[in-house]
C-alpha positions as a Markdown table, in Angstrom:
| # | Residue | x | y | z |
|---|---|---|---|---|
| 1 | Unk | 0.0 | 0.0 | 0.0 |
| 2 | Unk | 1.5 | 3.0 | -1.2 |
| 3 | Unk | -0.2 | 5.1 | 1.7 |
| 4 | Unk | 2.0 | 3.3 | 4.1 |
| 5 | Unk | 4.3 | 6.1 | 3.2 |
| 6 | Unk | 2.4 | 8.3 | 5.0 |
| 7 | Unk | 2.9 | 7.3 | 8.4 |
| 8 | Unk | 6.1 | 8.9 | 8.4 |
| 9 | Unk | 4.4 | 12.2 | 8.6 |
| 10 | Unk | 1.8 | 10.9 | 11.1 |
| 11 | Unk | 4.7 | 10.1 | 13.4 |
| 12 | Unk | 6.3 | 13.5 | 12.9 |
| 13 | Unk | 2.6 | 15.4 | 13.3 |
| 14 | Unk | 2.3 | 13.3 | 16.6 |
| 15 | Unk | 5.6 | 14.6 | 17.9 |
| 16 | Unk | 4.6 | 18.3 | 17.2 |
| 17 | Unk | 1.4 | 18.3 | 18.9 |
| 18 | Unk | 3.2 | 16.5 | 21.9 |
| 19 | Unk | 5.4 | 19.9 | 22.2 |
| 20 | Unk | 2.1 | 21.9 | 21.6 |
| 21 | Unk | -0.4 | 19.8 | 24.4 |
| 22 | Unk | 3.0 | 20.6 | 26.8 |
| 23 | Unk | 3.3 | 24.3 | 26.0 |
| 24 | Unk | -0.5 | 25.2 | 26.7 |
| 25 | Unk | -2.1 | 22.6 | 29.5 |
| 26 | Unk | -5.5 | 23.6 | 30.9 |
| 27 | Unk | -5.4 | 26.1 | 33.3 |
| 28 | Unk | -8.9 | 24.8 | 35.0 |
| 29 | Unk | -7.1 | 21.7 | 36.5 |
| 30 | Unk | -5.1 | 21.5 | 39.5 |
| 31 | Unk | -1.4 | 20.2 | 38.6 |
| 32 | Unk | -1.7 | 16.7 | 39.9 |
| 33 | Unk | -4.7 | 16.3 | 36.8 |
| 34 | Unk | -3.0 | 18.1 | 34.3 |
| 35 | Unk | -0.4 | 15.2 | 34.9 |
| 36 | Unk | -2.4 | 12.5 | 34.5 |
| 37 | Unk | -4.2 | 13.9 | 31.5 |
| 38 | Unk | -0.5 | 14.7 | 30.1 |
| 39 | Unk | 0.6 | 11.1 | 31.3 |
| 40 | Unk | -2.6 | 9.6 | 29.3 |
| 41 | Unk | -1.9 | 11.3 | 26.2 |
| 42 | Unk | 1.7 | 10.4 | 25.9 |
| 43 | Unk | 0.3 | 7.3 | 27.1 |
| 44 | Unk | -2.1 | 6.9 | 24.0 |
| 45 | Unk | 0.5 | 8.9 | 21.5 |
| 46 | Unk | 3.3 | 6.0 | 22.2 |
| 47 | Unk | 0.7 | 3.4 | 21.3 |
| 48 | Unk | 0.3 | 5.2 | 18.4 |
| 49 | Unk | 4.0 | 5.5 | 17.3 |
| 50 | Unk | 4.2 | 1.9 | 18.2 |
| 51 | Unk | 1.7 | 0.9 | 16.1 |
| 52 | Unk | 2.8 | 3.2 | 13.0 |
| 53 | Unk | 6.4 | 1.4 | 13.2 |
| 54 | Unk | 4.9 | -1.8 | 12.8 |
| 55 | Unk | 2.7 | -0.6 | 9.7 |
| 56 | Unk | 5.5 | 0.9 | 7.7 |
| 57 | Unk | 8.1 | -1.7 | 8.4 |
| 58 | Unk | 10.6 | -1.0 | 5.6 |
| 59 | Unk | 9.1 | 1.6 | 3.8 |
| 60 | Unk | 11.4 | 4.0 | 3.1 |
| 61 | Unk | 10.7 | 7.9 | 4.7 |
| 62 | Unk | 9.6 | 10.8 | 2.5 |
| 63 | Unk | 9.3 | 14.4 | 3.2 |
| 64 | Unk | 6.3 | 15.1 | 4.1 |
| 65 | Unk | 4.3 | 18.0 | 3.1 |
| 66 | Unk | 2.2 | 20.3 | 5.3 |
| 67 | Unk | -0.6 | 23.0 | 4.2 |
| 68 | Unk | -0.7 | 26.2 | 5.9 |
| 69 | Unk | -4.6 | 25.6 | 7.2 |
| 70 | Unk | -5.3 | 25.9 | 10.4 |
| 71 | Unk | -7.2 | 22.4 | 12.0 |
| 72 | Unk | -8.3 | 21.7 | 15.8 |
| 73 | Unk | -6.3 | 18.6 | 17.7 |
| 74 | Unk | -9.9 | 16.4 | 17.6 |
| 75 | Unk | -10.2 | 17.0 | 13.7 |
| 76 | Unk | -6.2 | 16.3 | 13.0 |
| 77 | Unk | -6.5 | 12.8 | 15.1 |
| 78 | Unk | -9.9 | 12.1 | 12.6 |
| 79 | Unk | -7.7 | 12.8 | 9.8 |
| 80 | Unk | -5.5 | 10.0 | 11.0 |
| 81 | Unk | -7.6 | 7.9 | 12.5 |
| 82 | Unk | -9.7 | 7.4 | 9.2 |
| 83 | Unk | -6.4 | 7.1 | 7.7 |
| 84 | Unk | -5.2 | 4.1 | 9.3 |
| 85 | Unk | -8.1 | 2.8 | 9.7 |
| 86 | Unk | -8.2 | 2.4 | 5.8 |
| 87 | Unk | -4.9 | 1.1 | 5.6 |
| 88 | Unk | -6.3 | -1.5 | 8.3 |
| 89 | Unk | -8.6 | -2.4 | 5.8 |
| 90 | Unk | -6.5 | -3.3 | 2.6 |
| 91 | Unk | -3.9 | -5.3 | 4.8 |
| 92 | Unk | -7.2 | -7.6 | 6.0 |
């Protein structure tokens, strides 16, 4: 599958949003749930990169290309989640 390509950029998308989610945590929660919920999402995001490894397997890297638009965290992890979810579906 040609798209497997593409998980190259998921894995470098994931990294930058890490950086962003530690710059700006919510000021409503106390610092002990900030924590968890920062623990949780590295949590899920290492699951993630864990699982992207194993798709691409030897597929070479390519630079990825980004657009200028501006998207919300929830509809940049859609994006990828109806990604791989198709590239689940050709390899079954």
């Amino acid at each position: 599958a040609t798209e497997l390509k593409h998980l190259n950029c998921l894995l470098e998308e994931l990294k930058l949003l890490e950086e962003v989610l530690n710059l700006s945590p919510n000021k409503n929660l106390n610092p002990k749930e900030i924590k968890d919920s920062m623990d949780e999402i590295k949590d899920l995001m290492d699951n993630i990169k864990r699982i992207v490894l194993e798709l691409q397997g030897s597929e070479t890297s390519f630079k990825c290309e980004y657009d200028a638009a501006t998207v919300k965290a929830a509809e940049f992890l859609n994006k990828w989640i109806i990604f791989c979810q198709r590239i689940y579906s050709t390899m079954t």
